[in-house]
C-alpha positions as CSV (number, residue, x, y, z in Angstrom):
1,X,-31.8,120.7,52.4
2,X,-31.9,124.4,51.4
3,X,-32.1,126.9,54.1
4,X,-32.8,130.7,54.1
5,X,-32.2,133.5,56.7
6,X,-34.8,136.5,55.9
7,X,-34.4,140.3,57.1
8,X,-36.5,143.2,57.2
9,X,-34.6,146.4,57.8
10,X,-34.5,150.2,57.2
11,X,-32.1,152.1,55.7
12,X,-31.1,155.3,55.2
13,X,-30.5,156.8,51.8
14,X,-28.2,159.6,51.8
15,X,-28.7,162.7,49.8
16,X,-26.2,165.4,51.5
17,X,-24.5,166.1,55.1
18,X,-28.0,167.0,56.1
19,X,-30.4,165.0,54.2
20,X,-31.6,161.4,53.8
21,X,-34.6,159.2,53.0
22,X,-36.0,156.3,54.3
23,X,-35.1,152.9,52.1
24,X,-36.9,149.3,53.4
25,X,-34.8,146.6,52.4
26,X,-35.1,143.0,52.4
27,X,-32.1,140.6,52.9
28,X,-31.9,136.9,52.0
29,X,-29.8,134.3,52.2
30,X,-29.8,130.8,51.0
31,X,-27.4,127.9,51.5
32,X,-27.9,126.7,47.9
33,X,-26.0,130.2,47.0
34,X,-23.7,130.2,49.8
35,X,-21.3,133.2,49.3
36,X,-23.7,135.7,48.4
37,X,-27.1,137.6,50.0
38,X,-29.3,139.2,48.1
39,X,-30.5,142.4,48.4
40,X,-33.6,143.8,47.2
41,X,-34.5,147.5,47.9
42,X,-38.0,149.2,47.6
43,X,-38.3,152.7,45.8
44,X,-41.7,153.2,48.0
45,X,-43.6,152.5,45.0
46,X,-44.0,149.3,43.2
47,X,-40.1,149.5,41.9
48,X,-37.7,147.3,43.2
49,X,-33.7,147.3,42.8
50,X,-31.8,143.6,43.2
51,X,-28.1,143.9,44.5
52,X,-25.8,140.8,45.0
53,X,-23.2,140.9,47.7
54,X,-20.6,138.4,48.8
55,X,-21.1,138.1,52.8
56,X,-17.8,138.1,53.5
57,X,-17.6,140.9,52.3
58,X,-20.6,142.5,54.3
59,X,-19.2,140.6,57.8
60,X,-15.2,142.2,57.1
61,X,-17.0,145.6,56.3
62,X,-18.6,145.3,60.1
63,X,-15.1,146.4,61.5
64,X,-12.9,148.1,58.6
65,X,-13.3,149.2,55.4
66,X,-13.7,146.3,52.7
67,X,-14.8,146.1,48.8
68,X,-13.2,147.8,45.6
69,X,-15.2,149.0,42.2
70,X,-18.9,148.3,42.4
71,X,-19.5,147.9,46.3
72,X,-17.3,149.4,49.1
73,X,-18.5,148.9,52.7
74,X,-17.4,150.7,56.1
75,X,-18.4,150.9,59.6
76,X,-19.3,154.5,60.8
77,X,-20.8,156.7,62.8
78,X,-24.3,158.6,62.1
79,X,-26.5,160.6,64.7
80,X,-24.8,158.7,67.2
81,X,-25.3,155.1,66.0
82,X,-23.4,152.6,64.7
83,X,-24.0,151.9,61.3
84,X,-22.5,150.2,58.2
85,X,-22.0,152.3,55.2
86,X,-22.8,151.1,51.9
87,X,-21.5,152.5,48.5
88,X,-23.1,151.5,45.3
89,X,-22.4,152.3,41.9
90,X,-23.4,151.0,38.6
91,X,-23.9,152.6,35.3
92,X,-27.1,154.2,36.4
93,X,-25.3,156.3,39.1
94,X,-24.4,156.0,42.7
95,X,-25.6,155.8,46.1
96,X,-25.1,156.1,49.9
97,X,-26.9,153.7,52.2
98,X,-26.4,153.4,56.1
99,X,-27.4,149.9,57.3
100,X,-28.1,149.8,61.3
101,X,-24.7,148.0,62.5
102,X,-27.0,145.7,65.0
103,X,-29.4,144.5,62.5
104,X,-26.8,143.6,59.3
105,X,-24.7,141.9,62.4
106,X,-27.7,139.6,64.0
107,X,-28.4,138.9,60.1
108,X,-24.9,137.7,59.3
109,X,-24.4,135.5,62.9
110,X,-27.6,133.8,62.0
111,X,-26.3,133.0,58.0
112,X,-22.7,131.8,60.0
113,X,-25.0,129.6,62.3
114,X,-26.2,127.7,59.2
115,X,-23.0,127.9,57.0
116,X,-20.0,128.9,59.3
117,X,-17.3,131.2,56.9
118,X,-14.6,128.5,55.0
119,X,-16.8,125.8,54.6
120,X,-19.4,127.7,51.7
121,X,-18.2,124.8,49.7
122,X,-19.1,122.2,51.4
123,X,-22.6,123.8,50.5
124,X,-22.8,123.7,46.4
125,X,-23.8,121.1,44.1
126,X,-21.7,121.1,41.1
127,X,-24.4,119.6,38.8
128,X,-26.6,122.1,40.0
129,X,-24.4,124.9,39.5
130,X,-23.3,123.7,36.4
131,X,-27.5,123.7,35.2
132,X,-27.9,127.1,36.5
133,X,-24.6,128.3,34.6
134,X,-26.0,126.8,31.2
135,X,-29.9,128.1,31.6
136,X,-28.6,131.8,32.2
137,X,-26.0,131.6,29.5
């Protein structure tokens, strides 16, 4: 049996020191992907943007700095909150985005209440995966 953890949140996207804009994003995760939440982000318009990160690396980015290349992830400070910064960058360019600490926390305790951390495995169907690996290929 499948199950999914859904959250509404705003972000912050940051332009300079002194500048940012609003972002709504949605996380998601599933136990039939269990290492990953997915990420969509809305432009305000009808756009969307689809990021894929590993939740481990989301929870370890909570407390200290975690991720190389793509997506790097730090805990920080802004207008007196807690908040988790969030680097992106992809051919297209690059952004800033803080998460509110509280919010990506609650998110990733409820995803460890349905698949605690070391036992993702125990979660994935290898025939499954291996019909997913051969549609998308």
């Amino acid at each position: 049996m499948d199950t999914t953890v859904i959250c509404e949140l705003h972000l912050r996207l940051i332009l300079s020191s002194e500048s940012s804009l609003p972002v709504r994003a949605s996380l998601r995760y599933d136990t039939a992907d269990p290492y990953a939440v997915r990420t969509v982000f809305y432009d305000g318009a009808k756009e969307t943007v689809e990021w894929v990160f590993a939740r481990e690396l989301l929870t370890a980015g909570l407390h200290l700095p975690a991720g190389i290349g793509d997506v790097q992830v730090w805990p920080c400070r802004s207008r007196g909150l807690d908040v988790v910064c969030i680097a992106l960058t992809s051919e297209e360019g690059e952004a800033l985005l803080h998460a509110p600490a509280r919010v990506l926390e609650a998110f990733l305790k409820r995803t460890d209440a349905i698949v605690p951390p070391g036992t993702e495995h125990r979660h994935l169907s290898f025939d499954q995966e291996l019909s997913r690996f051969l549609t998308e290929s």
